[in-house]
C-alpha positions as CSV (number, residue, x, y, z in Angstrom):
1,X,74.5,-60.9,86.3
2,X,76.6,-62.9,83.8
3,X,79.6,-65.3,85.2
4,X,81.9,-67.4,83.1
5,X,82.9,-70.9,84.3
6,X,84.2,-73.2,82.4
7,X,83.6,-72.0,79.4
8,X,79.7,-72.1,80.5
9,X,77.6,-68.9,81.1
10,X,75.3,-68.9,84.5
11,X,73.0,-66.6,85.3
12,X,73.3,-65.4,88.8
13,X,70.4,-63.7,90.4
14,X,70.7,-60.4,91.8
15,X,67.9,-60.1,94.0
16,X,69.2,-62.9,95.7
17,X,65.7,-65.2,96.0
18,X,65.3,-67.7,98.9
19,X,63.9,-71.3,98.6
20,X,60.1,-70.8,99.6
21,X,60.8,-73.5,101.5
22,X,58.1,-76.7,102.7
23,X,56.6,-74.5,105.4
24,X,55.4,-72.3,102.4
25,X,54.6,-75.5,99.8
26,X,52.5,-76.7,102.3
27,X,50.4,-73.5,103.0
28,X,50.2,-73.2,99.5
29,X,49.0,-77.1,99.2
30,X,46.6,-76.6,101.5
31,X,44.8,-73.4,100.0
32,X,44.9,-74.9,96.6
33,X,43.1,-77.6,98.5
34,X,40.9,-76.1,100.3
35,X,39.6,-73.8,96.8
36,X,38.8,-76.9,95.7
37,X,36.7,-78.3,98.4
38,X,35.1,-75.3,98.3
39,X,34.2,-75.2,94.5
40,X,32.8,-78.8,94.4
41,X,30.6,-78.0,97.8
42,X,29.2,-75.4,95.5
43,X,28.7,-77.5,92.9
44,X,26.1,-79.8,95.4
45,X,24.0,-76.1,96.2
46,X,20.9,-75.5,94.6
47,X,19.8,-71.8,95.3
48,X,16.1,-71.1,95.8
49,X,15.0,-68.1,93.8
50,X,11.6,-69.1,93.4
51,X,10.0,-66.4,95.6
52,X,7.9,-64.0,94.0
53,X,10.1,-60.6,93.4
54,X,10.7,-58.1,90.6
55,X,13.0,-58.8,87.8
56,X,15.6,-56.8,88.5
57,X,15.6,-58.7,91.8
58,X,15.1,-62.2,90.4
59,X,18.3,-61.0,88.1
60,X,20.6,-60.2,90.3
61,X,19.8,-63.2,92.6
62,X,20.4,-65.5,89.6
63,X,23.8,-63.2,89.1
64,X,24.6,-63.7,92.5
65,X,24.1,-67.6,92.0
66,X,26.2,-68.0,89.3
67,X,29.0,-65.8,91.0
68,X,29.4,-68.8,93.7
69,X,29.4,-71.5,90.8
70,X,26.3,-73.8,92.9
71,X,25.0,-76.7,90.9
72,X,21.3,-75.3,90.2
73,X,19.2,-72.4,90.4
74,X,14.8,-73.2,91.7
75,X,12.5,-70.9,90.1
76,X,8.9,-70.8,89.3
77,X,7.6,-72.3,85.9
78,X,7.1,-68.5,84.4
79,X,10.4,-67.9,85.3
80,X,12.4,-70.6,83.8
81,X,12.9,-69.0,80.5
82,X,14.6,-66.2,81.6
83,X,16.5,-68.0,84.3
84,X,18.2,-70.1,81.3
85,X,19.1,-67.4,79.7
86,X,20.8,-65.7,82.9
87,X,22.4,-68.7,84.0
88,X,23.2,-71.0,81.2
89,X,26.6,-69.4,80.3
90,X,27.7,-70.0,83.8
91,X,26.6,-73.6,83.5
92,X,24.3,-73.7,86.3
93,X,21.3,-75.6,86.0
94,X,17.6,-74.4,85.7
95,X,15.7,-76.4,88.2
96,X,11.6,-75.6,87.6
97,X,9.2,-76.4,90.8
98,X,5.9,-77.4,90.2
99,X,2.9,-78.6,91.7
100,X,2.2,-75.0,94.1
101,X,1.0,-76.5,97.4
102,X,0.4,-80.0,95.8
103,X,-3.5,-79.6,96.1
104,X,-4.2,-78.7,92.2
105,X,-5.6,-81.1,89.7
106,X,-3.3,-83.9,88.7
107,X,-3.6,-82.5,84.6
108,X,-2.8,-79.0,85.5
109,X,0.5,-80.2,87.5
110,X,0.9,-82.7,84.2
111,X,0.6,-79.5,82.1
112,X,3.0,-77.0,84.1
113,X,5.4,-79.8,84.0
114,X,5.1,-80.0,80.3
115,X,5.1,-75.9,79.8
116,X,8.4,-76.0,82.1
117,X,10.1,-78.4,80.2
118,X,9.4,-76.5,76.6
119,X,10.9,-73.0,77.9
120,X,14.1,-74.9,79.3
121,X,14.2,-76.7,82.6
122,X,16.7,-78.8,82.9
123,X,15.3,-80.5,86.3
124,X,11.8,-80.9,88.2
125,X,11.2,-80.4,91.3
126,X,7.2,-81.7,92.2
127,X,5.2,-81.0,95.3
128,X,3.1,-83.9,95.3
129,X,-0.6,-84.3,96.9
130,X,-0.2,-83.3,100.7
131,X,-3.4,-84.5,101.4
132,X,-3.0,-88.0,99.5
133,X,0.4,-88.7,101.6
134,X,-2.0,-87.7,105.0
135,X,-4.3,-90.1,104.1
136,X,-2.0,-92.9,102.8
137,X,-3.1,-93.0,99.0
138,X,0.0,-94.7,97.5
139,X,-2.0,-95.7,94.7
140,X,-2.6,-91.9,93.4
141,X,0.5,-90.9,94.4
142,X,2.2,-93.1,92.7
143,X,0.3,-92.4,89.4
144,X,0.5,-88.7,90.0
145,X,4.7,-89.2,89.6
146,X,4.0,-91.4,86.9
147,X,1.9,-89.3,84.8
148,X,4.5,-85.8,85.9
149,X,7.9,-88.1,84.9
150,X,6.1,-88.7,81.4
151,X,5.5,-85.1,81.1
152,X,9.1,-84.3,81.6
153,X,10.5,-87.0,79.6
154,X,13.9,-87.9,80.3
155,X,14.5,-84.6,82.8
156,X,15.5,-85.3,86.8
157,X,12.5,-85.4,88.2
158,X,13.1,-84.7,92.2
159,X,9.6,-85.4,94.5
160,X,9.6,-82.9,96.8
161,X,9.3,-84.0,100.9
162,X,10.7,-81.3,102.7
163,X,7.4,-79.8,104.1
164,X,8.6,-78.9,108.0
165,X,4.5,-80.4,108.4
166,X,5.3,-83.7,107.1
167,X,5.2,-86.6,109.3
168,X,7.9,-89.0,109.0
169,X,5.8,-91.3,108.3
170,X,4.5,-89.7,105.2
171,X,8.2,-88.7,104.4
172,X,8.5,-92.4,104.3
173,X,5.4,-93.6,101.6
174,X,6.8,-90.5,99.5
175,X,10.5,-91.7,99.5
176,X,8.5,-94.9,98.7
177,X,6.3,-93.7,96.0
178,X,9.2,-91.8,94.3
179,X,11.1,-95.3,94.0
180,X,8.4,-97.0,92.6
181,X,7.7,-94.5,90.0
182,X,10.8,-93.9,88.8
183,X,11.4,-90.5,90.1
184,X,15.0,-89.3,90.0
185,X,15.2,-88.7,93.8
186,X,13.3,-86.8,96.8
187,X,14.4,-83.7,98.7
188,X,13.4,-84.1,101.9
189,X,13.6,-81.5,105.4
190,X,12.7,-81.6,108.6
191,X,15.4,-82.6,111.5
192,X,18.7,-83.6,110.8
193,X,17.6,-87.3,111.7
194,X,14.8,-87.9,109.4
195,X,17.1,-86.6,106.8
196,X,19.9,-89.0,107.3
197,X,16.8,-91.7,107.4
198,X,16.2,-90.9,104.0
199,X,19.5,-91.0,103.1
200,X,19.5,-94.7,104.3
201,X,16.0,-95.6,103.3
202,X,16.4,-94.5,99.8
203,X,18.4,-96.7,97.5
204,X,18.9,-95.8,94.5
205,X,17.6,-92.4,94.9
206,X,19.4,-88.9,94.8
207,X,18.4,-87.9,98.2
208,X,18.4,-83.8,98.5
209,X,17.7,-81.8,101.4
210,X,16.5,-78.4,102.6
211,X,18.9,-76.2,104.6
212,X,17.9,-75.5,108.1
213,X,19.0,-73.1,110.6
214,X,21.5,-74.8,112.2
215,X,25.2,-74.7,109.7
216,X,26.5,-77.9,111.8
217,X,23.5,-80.1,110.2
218,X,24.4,-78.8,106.6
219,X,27.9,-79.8,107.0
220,X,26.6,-83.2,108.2
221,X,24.6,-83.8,105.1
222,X,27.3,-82.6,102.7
223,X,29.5,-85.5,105.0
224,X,27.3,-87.8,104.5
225,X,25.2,-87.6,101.8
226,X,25.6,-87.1,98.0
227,X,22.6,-85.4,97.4
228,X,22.2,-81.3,96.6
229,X,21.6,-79.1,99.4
230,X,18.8,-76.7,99.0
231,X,19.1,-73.3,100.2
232,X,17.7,-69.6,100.5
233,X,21.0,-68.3,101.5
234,X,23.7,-69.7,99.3
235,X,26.5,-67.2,100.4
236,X,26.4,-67.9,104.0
237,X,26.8,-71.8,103.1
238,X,29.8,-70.6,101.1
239,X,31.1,-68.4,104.2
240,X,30.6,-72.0,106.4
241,X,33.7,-73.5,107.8
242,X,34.0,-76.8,105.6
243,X,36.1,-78.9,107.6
244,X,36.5,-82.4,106.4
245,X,33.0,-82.1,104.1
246,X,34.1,-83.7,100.7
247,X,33.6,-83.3,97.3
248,X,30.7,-85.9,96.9
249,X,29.6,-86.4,93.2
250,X,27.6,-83.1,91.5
251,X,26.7,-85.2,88.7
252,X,22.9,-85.0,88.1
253,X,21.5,-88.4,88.8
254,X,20.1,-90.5,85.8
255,X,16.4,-90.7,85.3
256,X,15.3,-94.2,85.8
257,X,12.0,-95.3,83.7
258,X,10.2,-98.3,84.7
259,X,7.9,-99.9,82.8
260,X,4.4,-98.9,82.4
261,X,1.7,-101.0,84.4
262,X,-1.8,-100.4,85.2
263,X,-1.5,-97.8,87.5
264,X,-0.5,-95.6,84.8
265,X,-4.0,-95.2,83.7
266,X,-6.0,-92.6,84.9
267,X,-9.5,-91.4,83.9
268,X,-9.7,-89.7,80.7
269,X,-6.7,-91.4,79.2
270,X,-6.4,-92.3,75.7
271,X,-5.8,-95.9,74.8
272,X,-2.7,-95.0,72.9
273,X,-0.4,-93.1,74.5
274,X,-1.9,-91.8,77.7
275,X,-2.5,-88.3,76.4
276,X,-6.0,-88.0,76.2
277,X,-8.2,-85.3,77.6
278,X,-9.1,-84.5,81.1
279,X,-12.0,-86.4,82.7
280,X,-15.2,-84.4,82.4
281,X,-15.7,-84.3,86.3
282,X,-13.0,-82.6,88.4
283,X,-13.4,-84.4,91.1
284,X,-12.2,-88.1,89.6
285,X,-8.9,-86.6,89.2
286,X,-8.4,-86.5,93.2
287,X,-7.6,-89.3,95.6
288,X,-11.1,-90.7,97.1
């Protein structure tokens, strides 16, 4: 409707529409709010897809992934070309895990971390030698990350801790391996305490962790930490009750590279460049 005052022509609204008022502004606020929480909480998930499955499965778990908007996606090294292609549009990350249960030679790991890298992973995850950490080799250990973080060049490299078999104390030498050798960070499991203690012990680091059971200890990390969370079940962490978890950073931590020393070399090496062949006998490619 038109009205004349004053020579000036107002509009006047038919429908008659009501202030929404600061009752409504604030639900509003808050849901706009709370979206967001929830988008950057995503953006700190890394979905495990890395069990063996058909295609059609593998695809619509990677669909599924991307759907939620999480920060990563792990698969297994002959999956990491396809999973780029599924999940590079969406912008989430192809995160490659390598080393199987950590008991294969040190130039086959070497060599699936290089093969990962050429079909598209954008981050490593590395199971390092379970039975070096039981027995205390730091030495081997820490060449083993070496030798892996040249492999993958300038890629995350995440040492993977989070075997529920793990003592702390071998948590522990691998938090302290990974910081010597210049790995990106750890992602470590086990109770919610030895989690946090990684967290603390870990300077530096980019401190991950594998989702338990329990949803309260989740929350927790994402409180606390500013690591990724690792999980099986990414939509039930979505469906979770965030509370007052923040945002924390889902930047991908830089990859630090220390200087070369001694420890780098390992039998078989070339003296230029490290990349010489494997030694003839298996067996001096395994902690003694």
């Amino acid at each position: 409707m038109l009205a004349v005052m004053d020579g000036t022509v107002m509009f006047k609204d038919r429908i008659g529409r009501r202030d929404p008022g600061p009752d409504s502004a604030a639900k509003g606020g808050a849901a706009d709010r709370c979206s967001a929480v929830r988008a950057l909480v995503m953006r700190r998930l890394i979905a495990d897809v890395s069990a063996p499955v058909s295609d059609a499965a593998f695809r619509q778990r990677c669909g599924e992934a991307c759907a939620l908007g999480v920060y990563g996606v792990i698969v297994s090294p002959v999956r990491v070309a396809l999973a780029r292609k599924l999940c590079s549009a969406g912008g989430v990350r192809t995160v490659c895990l390598i080393g199987g249960s950590g008991e294969s030679f040190l130039a086959v790991k070497r060599a699936e971390a290089a093969y990962a890298v050429r079909r598209g992973a954008q981050e490593i995850y590395f199971v390092p030698c379970r039975s070096a950490l039981a027995e205390g080799h730091e030495g081997y250990l820490r060449r083993e990350v070496k030798r892996v973080r040249r492999a993958v060049g300038r890629r995350p490299l995440i040492v993977k801790l989070d075997d529920p078999a793990l003592t702390e104390e071998e948590r522990l030498l691998g938090t302290r391996v990974a910081m010597a050798a210049g790995a990106a960070g750890v992602c470590v499991g086990g109770s919610l305490p030895c989690v946090l203690c990684a967290v603390r012990s870990a300077a530096g680091l980019r401190v991950d962790a594998r989702e338990g059971n329990d949803a309260e200890s989740a929350r927790i990390f994402l409180r606390v930490g500013e690591g990724k969370l690792c999980t099986q079940n990414a939509a039930a962490v979505a469906r979770m009750p965030l509370g007052d978890v923040p945002c924390g950073r889902s930047d991908a931590a830089p990859c630090p590279q220390p200087e070369s020393s001694a420890d780098d070399v390992l039998p078989g090496d070339a003296a230029a460049g490290g990349g010489g062949a494997p030694p003839a006998d298996p067996s001096s490619d395994r902690p003694q």
